[in-house]
C-alpha positions in Angstrom: -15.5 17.2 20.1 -12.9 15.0 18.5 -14.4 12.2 19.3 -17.6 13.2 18.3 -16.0 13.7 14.8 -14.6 10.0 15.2 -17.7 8.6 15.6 -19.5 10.2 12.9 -16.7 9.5 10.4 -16.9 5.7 12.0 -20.6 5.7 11.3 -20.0 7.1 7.6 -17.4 4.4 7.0 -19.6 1.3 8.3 -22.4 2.1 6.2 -20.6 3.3 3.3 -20.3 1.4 0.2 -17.4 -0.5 -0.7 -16.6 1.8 -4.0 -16.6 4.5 -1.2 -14.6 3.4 1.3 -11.6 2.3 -1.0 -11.8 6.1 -2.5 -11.4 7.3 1.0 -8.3 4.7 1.3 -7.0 5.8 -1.4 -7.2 9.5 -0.5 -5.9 9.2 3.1 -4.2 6.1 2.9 -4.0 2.8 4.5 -2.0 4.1 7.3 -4.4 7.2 7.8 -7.6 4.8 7.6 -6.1 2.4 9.8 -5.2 4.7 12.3 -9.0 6.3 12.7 -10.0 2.6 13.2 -7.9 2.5 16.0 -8.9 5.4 17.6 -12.3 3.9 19.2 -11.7 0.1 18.9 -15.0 -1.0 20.9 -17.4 0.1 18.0 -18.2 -2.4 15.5 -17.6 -1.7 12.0 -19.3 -3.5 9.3 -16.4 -6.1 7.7 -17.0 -7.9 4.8 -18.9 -11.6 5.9 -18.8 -12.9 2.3 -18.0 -16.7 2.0 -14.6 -17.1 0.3 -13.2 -20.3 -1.1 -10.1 -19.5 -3.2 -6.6 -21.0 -2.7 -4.9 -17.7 -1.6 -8.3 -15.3 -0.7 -7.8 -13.0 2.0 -10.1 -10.5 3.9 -8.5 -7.5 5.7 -10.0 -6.8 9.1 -8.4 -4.6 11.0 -6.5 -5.3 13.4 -6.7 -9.1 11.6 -6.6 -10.4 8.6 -8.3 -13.9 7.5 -6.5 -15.8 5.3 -7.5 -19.1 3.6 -3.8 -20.2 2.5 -4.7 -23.7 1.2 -0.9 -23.7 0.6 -1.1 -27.7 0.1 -4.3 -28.1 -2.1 -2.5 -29.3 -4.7 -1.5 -32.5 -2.5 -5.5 -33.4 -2.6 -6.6 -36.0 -4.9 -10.3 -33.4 -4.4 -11.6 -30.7 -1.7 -11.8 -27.5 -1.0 -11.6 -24.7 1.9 -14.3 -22.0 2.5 -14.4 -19.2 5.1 -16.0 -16.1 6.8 -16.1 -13.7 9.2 -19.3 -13.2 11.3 -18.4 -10.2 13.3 -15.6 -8.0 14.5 -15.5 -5.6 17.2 -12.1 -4.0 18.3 -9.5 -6.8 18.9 -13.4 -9.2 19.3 -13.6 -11.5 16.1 -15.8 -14.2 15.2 -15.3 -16.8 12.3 -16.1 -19.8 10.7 -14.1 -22.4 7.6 -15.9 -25.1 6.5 -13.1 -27.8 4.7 -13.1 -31.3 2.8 -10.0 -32.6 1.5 -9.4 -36.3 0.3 -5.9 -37.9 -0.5 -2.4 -36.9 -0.1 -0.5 -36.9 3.5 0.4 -33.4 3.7 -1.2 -30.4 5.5 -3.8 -28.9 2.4 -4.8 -25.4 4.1 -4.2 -23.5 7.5 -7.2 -20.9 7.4 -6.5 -18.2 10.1 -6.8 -15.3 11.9 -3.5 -13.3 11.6 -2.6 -10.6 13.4 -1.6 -7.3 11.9 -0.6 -4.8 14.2 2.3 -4.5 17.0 4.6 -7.0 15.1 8.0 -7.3 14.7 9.0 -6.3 18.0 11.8 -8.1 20.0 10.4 -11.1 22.8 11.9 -9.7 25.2 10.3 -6.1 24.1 7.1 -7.9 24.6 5.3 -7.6 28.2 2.1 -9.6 27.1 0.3 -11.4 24.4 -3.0 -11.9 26.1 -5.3 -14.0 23.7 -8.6 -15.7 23.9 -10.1 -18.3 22.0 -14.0 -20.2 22.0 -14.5 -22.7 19.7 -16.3 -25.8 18.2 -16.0 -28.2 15.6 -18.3 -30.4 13.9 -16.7 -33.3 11.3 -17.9 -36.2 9.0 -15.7 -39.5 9.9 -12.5 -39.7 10.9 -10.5 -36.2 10.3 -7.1 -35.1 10.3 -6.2 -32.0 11.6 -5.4 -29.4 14.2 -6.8 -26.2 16.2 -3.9 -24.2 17.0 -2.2 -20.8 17.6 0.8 -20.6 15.5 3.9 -17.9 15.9 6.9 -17.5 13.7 9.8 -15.3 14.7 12.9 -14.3 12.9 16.8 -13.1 13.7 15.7 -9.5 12.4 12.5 -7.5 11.8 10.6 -8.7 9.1 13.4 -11.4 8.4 12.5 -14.9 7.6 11.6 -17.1 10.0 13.9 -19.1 12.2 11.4 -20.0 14.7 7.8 -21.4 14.5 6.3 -21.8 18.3 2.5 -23.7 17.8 0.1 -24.1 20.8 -2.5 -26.7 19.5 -5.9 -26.9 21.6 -6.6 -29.9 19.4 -5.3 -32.7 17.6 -7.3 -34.5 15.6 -5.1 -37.8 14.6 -2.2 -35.6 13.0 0.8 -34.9 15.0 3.4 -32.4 15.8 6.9 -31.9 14.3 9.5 -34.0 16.0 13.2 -35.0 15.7 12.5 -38.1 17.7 9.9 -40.9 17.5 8.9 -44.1 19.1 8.4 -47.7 18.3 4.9 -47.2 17.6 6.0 -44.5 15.5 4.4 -41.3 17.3 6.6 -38.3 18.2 8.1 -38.5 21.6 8.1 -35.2 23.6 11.0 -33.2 25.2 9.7 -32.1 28.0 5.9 -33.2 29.8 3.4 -32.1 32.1 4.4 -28.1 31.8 2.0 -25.9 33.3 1.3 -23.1 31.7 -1.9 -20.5 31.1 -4.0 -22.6 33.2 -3.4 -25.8 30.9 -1.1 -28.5 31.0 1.1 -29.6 27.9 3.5 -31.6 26.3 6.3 -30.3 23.8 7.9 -31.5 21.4 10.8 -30.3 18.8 11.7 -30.5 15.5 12.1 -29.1 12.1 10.3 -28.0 9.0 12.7 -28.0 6.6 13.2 -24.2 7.0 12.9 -23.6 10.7 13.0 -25.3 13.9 9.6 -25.6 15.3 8.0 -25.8 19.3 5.0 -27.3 19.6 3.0 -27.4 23.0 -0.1 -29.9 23.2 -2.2 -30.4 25.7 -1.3 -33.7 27.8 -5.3 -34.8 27.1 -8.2 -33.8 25.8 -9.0 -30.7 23.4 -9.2 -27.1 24.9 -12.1 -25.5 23.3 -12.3 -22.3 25.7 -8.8 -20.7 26.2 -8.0 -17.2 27.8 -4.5 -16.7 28.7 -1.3 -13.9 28.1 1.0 -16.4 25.8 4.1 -14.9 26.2 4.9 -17.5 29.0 5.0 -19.7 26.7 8.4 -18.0 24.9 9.3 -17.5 28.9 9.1 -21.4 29.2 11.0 -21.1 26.0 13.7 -18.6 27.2 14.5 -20.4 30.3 13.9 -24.0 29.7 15.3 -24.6 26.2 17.3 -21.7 25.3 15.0 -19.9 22.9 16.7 -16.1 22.5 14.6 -13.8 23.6 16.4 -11.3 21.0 14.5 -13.1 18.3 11.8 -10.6 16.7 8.0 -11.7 16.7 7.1 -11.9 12.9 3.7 -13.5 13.0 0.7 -14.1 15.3 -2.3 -16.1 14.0 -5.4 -18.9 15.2 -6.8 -21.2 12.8 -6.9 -24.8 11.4 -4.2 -27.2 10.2 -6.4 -29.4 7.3 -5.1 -32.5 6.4 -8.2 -35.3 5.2 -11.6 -35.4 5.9 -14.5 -33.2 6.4 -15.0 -30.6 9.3 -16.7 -27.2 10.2 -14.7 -24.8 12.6 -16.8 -22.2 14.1 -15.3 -19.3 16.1 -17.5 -17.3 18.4 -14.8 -15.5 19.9 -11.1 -14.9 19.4 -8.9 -12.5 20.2 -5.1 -11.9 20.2 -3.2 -8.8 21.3 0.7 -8.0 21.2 1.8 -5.7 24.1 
């Protein structure tokens, strides 16, 4: 009977007007609604597909949300960032960000998936992080950029970050953080040919200015289709290079690092769980 009720208030909220549905938020809270949402998370409710372009738009999703974060646009001499969601279905998402920036050196905008629920909880607290990711890319010219999952974690929960751990299925002529180069003036990696999650990668170390930074990248090639439980990646971490696993997991998201040029991402399936 209970979940007979479930799915009909399901039903009523997926076909329910906007003006509606933020009425019942307001009347049984984000919490409460969220919850309910939970309850049955194989049926698809209706999310809100509209294009958005603006510097800092966001559309919640639960359990996601999609955020634009053009955090360097002004570093563009001109461009811009659009995205959208196509569907969602439980943890199931599907995406796309169209981008064009021209001038400046900097990253312009990481659009993402970010994961909302299950965070903050200690690595070694965490017995999986199984995520999966399909993808393709179409661009104009020569582009740079990256594909990549990106993960922040922090001395306490919901501190700021003191870790930032990327896994980059592409690279598009950019390159990852490092402390050391060579003569040619690429990074040079700590550590090569790790297996991990069915892939093979190279990482390399460094720092942002705020945090040190990990960054796996696949020894060739890009990775368009990638299914695997990422936490062995902060196992390779904790044995290898002394990561603590007491560090709290702050942030989980997928998207695109945007630096020049022209490119549509399209995501037909992404998902990313903490356990």
């Amino acid at each position: 009977m209970f979940k007979l009720l479930t799915l009909f208030f399901l039903a009523t909220v997926a076909f329910a007007a906007p003006s509606s549905l933020q009425n019942l938020e307001r009347r049984l809270g984000r919490v409460s609604l969220y919850s309910i949402f939970l309850l049955l998370p194989h049926v698809c409710v209706r999310s809100d597909t509209n294009v958005y372009c603006g510097q800092w738009d966001n559309v919640v999703a639960p359990p996601y949300t999609l955020y634009l974060n053009q955090w360097g646009k002004d570093g563009a001499t001109s461009g811009s960032a659009c995205a959208q969601l196509v569907t969602l279905s439980g943890s199931n998402v599907a995406w796309r960000t169209t981008w064009n920036w021209t001038g400046g050196t900097g990253v312009k905008s990481y659009t993402n998936i970010n994961v909302n629920a299950n965070l903050n909880k200690q690595v070694s607290a965490i017995s999986s992080i199984p995520v999966t990711w399909n993808w393709s890319q179409t661009s104009v010219g020569t582009i740079i950029a990256n594909v990549a999952f990106d993960l922040f974690t922090s001395s306490s929960s919901g501190g700021s970050a003191a870790y930032e751990i990327m896994i980059w299925l592409a690279n598009y002529n950019a390159g990852p953080i490092s402390y050391t180069y060579g003569s040619d003036g690429t990074p040079t990696a700590v550590a090569s040919n790790i297996s991990l999650g069915g892939k093979t990668w190279n990482l390399y170390y460094g720092s942002n200015g705020s945090n040190l930074v990990y960054s796996f990248l696949p020894t060739s090639g890009i990775i368009t289709s990638f299914s695997a439980d990422i936490k062995i990646f902060f196992t390779y971490l904790v044995n290898n290079r002394g990561f603590p696993s007491s560090q709290y997991l702050t942030t989980l998201q997928g998207g695109t690092e945007a630096t020049t040029g022209s490119a549509t991402l399209t995501t037909s399936l992404m998902s990313m769980v903490i356990n």
